[in-house]
C-alpha positions as CSV (number, residue, x, y, z in Angstrom):
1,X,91.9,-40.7,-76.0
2,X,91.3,-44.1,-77.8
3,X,92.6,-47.7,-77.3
4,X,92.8,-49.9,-80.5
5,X,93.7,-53.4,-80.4
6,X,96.4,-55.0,-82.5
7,X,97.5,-58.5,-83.0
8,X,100.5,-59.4,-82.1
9,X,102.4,-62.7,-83.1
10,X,105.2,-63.3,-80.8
11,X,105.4,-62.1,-76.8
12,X,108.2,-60.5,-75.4
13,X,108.7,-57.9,-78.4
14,X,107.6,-54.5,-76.7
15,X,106.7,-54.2,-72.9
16,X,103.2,-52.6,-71.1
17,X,104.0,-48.3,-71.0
18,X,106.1,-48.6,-74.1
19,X,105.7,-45.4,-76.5
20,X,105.2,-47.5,-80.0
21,X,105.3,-45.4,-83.3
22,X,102.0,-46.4,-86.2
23,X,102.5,-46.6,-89.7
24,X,99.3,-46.3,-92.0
25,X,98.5,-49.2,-95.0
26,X,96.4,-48.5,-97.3
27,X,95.7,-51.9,-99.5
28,X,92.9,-50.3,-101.2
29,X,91.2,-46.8,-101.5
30,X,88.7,-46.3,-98.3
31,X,90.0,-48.8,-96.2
32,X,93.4,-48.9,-93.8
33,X,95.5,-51.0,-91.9
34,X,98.0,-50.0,-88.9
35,X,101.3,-51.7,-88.0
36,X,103.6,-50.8,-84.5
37,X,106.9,-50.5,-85.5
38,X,108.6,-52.5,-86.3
39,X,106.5,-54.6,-87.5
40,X,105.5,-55.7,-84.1
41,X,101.6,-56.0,-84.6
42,X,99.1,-55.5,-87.0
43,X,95.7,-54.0,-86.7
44,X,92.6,-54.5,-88.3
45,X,90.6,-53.1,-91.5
46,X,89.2,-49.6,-90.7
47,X,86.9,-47.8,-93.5
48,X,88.0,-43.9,-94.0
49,X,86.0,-42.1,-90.9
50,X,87.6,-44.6,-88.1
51,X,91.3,-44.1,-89.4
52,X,93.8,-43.7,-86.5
53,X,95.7,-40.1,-87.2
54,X,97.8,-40.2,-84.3
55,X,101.4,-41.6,-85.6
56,X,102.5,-42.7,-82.0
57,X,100.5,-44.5,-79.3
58,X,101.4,-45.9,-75.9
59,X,100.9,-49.9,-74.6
60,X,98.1,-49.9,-72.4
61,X,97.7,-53.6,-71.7
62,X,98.8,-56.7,-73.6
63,X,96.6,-59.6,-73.5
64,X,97.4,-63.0,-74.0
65,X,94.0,-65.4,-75.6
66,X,93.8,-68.4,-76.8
67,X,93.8,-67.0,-80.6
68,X,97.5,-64.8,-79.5
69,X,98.9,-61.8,-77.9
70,X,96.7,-58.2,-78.5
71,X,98.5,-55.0,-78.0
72,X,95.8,-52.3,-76.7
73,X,97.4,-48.9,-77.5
74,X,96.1,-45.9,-76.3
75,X,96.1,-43.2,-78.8
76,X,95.1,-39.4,-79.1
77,X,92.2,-39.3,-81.6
């Protein structure tokens, strides 16, 4: 298992123990980005070996900071 952070903009969108699908950027070659669907929250930059393969993920925990909301997802790989 692994938990990844995202950013999220606006509460109240998804809800803690919500299964979220993942959708893979690639902005440029070697590096990728990762939204929940749809459109939900964004991730940041990972390099080619820490890509996220798993296409679905499950709210762990969402966090509220004084920079915004953070979705952590747990995921299979």
């Amino acid at each position: 298992m692994r938990l990844e952070r995202f950013k999220m903009e606006r509460p109240g969108q998804v809800e803690e123990g919500q299964e979220v699908r993942i959708s893979e950027r690639s902005p440029s070659a070697g590096r990728y980005t990762y939204l929940v669907e749809p459109s939900v929250a964004m991730s940041g930059i990972y390099r080619t070996t820490e890509r996220i393969k798993s296409r679905t993920g499950m709210i762990r925990k969402i966090e509220e900071t004084d920079r915004g909301f953070y979705l952590v997802v747990e995921l299979e790989n």
